[in-house]
DRENZAKOL-436865 format. One record per residue (C-alpha): residue number from 1; y, z, x; residue in three letters. Coordinates in steps of 0.02 Angstrom, whole numbers. Example, Ala and Ser with C-alpha at 12.3 -4.5 7.8 and 13.67 -1.06 7.14 Angstrom:
2
+-----+--------+--------+--------+------+
: pos :     c2 :     c3 :     c1 : code :
+-----+--------+--------+--------+------+
:   1 :   -225 :    390 :    615 :  ala :
:   2 :    -53 :    357 :    684 :  ser :
+-----+--------+--------+--------+------+
end
This chain:
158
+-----+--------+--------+--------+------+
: pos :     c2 :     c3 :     c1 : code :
+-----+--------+--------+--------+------+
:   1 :      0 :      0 :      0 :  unk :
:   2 :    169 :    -22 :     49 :  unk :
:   3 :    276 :    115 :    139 :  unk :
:   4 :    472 :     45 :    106 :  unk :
:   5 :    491 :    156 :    -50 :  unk :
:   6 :    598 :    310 :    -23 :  unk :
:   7 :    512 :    460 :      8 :  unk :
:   8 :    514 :    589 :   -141 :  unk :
:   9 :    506 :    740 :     -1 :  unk :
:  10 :    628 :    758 :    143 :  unk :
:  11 :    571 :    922 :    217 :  unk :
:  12 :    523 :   1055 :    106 :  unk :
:  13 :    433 :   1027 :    -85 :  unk :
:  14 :    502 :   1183 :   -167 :  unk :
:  15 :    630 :   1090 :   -257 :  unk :
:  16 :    491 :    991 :   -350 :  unk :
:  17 :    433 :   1154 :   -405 :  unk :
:  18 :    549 :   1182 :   -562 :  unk :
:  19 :    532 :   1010 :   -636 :  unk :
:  20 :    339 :   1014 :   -620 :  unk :
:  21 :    339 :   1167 :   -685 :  unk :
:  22 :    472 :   1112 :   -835 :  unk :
:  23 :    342 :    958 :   -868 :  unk :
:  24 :    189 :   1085 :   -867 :  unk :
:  25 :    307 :   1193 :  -1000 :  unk :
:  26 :    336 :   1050 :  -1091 :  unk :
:  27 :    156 :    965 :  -1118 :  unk :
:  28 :    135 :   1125 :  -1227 :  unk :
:  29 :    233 :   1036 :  -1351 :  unk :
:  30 :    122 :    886 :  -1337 :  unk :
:  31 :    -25 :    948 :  -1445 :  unk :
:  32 :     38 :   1064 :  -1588 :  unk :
:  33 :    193 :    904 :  -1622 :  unk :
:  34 :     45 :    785 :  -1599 :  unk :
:  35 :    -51 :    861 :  -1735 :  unk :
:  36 :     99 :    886 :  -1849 :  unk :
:  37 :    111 :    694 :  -1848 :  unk :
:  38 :    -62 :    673 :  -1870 :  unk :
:  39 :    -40 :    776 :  -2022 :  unk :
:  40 :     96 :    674 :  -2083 :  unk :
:  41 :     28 :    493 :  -2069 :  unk :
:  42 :   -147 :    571 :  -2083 :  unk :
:  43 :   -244 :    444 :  -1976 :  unk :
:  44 :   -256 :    516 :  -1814 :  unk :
:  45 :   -262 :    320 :  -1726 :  unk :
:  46 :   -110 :    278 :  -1806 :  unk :
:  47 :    -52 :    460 :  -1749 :  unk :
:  48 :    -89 :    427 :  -1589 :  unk :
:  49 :    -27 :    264 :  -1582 :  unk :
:  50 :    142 :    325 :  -1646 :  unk :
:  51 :    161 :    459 :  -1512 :  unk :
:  52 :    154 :    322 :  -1362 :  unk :
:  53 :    282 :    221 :  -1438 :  unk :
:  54 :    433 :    323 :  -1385 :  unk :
:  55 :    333 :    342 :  -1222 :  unk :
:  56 :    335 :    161 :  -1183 :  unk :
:  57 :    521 :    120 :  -1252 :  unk :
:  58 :    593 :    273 :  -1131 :  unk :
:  59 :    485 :    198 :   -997 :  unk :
:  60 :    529 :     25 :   -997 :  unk :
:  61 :    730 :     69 :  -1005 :  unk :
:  62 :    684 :    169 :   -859 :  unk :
:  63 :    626 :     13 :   -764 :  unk :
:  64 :    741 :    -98 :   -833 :  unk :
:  65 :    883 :     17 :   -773 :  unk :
:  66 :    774 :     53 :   -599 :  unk :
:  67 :    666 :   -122 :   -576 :  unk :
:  68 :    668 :    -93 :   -408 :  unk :
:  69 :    530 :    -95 :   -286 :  unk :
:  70 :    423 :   -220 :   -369 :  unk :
:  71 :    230 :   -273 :   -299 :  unk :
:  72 :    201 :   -417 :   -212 :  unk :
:  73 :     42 :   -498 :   -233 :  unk :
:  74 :    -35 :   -448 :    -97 :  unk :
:  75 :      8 :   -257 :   -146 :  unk :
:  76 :    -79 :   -331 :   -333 :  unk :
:  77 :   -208 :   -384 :   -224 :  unk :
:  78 :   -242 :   -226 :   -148 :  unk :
:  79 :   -214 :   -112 :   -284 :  unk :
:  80 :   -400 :    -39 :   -335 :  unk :
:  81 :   -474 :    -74 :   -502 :  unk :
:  82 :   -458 :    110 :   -587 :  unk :
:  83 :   -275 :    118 :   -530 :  unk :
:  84 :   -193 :     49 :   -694 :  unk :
:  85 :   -314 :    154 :   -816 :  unk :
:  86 :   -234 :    338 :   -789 :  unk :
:  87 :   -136 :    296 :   -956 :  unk :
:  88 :   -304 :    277 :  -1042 :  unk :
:  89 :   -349 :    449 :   -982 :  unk :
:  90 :   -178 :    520 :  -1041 :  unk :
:  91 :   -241 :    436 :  -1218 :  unk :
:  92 :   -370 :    550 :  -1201 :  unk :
:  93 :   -306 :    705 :  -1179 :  unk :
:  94 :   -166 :    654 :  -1348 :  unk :
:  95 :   -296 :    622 :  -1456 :  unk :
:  96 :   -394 :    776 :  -1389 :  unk :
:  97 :   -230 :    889 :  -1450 :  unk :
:  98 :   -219 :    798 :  -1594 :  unk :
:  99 :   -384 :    812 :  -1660 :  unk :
: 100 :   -439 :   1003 :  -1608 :  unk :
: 101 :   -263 :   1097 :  -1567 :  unk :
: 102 :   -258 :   1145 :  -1737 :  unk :
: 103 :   -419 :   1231 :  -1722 :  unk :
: 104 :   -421 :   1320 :  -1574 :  unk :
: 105 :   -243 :   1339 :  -1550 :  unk :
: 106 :   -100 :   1283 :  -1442 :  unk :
: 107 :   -140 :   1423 :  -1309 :  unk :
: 108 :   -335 :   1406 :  -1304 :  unk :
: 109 :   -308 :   1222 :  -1306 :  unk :
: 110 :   -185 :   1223 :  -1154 :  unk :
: 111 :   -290 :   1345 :  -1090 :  unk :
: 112 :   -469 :   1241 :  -1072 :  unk :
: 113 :   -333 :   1093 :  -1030 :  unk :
: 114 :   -280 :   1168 :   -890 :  unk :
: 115 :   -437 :   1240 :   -829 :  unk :
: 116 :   -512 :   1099 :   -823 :  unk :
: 117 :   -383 :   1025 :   -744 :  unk :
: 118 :   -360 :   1129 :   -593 :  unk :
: 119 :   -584 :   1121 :   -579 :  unk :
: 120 :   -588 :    932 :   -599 :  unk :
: 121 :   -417 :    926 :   -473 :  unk :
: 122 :   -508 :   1048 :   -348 :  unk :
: 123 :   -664 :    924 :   -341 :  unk :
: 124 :   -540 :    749 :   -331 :  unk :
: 125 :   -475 :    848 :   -163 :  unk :
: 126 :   -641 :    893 :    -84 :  unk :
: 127 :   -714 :    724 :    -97 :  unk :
: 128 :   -543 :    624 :    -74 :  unk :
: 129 :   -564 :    542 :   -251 :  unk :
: 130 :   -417 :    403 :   -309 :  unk :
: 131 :   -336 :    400 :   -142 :  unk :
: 132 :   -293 :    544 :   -101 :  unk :
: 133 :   -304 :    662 :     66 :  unk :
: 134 :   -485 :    751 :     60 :  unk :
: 135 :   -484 :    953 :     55 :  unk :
: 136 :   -582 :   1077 :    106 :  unk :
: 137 :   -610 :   1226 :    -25 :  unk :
: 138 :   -585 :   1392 :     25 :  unk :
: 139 :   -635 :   1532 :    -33 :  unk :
: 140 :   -462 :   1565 :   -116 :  unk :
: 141 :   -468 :   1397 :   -211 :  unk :
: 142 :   -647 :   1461 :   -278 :  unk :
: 143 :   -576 :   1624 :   -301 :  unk :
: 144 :   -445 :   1541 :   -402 :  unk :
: 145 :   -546 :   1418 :   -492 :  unk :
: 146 :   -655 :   1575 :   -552 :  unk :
: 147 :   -505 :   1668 :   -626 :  unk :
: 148 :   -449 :   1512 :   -717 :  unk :
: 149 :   -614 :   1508 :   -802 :  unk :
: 150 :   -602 :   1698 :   -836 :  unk :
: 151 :   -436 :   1690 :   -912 :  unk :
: 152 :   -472 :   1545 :  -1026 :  unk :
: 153 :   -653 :   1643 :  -1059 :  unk :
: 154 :   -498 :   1788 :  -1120 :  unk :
: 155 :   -383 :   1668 :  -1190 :  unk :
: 156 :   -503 :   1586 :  -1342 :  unk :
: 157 :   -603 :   1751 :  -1362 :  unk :
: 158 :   -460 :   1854 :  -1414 :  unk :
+-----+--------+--------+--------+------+
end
């Protein structure tokens, strides 16, 4: 892939913290307003459907007001075969919310979410999965991982 895009990080990453964490606050919101408009138009296809149209018109003014860099064909070329489907797997996880929030709950829901999540996150670093830089586990990542599962265990029992 090509290097000649601006780097997001010059020197430290702790000012990436508060918007990640303000996105990670926000998809919250996803799920219980997801399943309030699958209550309204009752289909949840058409619900889900619905919710990635203001998705793709606020993304496409965002590149029409940003086009730049654009692939070349050899970075088309290049590019592997699972790259362009991580908006199928984001299709997922909105018609997951919208079809079981209501029945376990926003917090359970986020919960098992995020759970599995950081698990399936902590195995794409070990092996090096979808590009990225391979990680070792330590014993605090397992130690970690084990809480998570603990305090979703807590989270949809009570």
């Amino acid at each position: 892939p090509r290097t000649d895009a601006p780097p997001m990080n010059n020197g430290s990453s702790l000012w990436l913290y508060p918007p990640i964490l303000t996105a990670g606050a926000l998809q919250a919101w996803g799920p219980p307003m997801n399943n309030t408009l699958r209550q309204a138009l009752v289909n949840p296809w058409l619900a889900s459907f619905v919710s990635f149209i203001p998705v793709a018109a606020f993304l496409g003014c965002l590149f029409l007001c940003l086009p730049a860099p654009l692939p070349d064909a050899k970075d088309l070329a290049e590019m592997p075969w699972w790259a362009p489907l991580g908006g199928i797997i984001g299709a997922f996880a909105v018609i997951a919310g919208l079809l079981f929030v209501k029945d376990v709950g926003a917090g359970a829901f986020a919960g098992l979410t995020i759970t599995a999540n950081i698990l399936m996150s902590l195995i794409i670093d070990k092996f090096g999965m979808f590009g990225m830089a391979q990680k070792d586990l330590s014993g605090g990542h397992m130690i970690g991982a084990a809480l998570m599962v603990a305090g979703i265990g807590l989270i949809s029992k009570f």
